[in-house]
C-alpha positions as CSV (number, residue, x, y, z in Angstrom):
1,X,0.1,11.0,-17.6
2,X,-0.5,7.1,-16.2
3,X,-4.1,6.8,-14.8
4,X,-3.8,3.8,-12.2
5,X,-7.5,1.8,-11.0
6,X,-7.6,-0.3,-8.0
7,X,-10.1,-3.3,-7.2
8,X,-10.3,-6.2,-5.5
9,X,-10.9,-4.8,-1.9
10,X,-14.3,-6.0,-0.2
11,X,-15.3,-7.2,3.0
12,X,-13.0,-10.3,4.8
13,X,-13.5,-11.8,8.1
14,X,-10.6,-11.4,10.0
15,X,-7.6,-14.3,9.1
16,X,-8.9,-13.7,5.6
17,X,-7.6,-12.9,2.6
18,X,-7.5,-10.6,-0.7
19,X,-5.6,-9.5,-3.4
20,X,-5.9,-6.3,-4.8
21,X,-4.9,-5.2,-8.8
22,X,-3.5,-1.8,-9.7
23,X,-3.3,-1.3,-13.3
24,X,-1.6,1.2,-15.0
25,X,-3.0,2.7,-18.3
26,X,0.5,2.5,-20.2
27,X,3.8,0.5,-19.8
28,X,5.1,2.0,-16.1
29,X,8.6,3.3,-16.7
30,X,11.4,1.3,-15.6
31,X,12.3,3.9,-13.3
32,X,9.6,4.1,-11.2
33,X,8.8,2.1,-8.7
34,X,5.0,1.4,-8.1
35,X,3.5,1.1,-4.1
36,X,0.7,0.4,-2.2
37,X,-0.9,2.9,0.6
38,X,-3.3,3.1,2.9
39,X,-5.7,5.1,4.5
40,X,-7.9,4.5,7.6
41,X,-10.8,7.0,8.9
42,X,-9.3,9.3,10.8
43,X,-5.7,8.5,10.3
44,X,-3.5,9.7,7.7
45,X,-2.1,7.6,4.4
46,X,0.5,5.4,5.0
47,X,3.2,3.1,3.4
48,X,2.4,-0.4,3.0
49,X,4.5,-1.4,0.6
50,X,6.9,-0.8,-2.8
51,X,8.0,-2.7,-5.6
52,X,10.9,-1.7,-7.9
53,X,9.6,-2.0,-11.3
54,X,12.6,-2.8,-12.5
55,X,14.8,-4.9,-10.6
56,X,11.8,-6.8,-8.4
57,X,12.9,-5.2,-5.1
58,X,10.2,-4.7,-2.5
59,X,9.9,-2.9,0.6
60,X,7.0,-3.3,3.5
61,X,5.9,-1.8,6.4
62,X,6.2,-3.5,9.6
63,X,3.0,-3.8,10.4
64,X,2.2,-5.9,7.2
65,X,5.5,-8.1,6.9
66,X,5.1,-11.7,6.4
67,X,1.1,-10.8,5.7
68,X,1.5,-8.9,2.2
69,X,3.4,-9.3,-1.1
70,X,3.4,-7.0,-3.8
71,X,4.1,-8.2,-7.3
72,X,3.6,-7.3,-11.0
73,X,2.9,-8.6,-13.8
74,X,4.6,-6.6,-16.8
75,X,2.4,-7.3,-19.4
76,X,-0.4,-6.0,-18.2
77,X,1.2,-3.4,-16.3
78,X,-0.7,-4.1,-13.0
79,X,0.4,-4.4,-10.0
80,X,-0.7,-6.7,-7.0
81,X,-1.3,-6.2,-3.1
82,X,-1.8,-10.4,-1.7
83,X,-3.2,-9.6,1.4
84,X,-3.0,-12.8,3.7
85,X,-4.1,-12.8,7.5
86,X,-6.0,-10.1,7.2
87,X,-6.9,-8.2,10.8
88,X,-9.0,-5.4,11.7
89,X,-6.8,-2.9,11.7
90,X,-5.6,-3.7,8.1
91,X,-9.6,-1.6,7.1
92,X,-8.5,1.1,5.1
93,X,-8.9,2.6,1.5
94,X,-6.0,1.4,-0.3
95,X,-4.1,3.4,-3.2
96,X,-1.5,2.8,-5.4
97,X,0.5,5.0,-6.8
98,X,3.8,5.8,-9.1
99,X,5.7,8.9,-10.1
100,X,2.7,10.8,-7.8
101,X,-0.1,10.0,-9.2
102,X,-2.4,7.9,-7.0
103,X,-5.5,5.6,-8.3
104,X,-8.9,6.3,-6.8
105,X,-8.6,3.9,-4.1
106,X,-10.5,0.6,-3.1
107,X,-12.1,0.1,0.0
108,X,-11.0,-3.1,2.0
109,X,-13.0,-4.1,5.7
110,X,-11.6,-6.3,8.2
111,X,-14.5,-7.5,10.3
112,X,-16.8,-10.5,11.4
C-alpha cells in the first residue's frame, strides 16, 4: 500500500504564500488521481483540489480557484499544492490522498 507525507505548511501572513509536497512512497498508478484536502477546527474535511495523474486534468474548489494549483512531478512521485493569496480562512490541516489512503496531514495558519 502507498504511504503519502505532506510538508511545507507553516505559518503565512495573510496575501502570503506556500507550497506544499505530497510524496508518494512508490510510482502512483496511472489510474488514480491524487488530491488535496482540508480540514479546519471544527469543520469537516473538504475538497480543495484534484489532479489526474495521468492525463494532467485538475479540478478545484471554488473557494480556492485562481489561488491554488496542484501539480506533479512524476519522478518523484510528489505532488504539489501552490498556495498563492493565502487568507484566513484557507488555516486548516491539509491531506492528500489517492486510492483512499490519506498522508498524515500538515498544518498550514493564515494569520498576522
Amino acid at each position: 500500500q502507498v504511504q503519502l507525507v505532506e510538508s511545507g505548511g507553516g505559518l503565512v501572513q495573510p496575501g502570503g504564500s506556500l507550497r506544499l509536497s505530497c510524496a508518494a512512497s512508490r510510482s502512483i498508478s496511472i489510474f488514480y488521481a491524487m488530491g488535496w484536502y482540508r480540514q479546519a477546527p471544527g469543520k469537516e474535511r473538504e475538497f480543495v483540489a484534484t489532479l489526474s495523474w495521468s492525463g494532467g486534468s485538475t479540478y478545484y474548489a471554488d473557494s480556492v480557484k485562481g489561488r491554488f494549483t496542484i501539480s506533479r512531478d512524476n519522478a518523484k512521485n510528489t505532488v504539489y499544492l501552490q498556495m498563492n493569496s493565502l487568507k484566513p480562512e484557507d488555516t486548516a490541516v491539509y491531506y492528500c490522498n489517492t486510492g483512499g489512503t490519506w498522508g498524515q496531514g500538515t498544518q498550514v495558519t493564515v494569520s498576522s
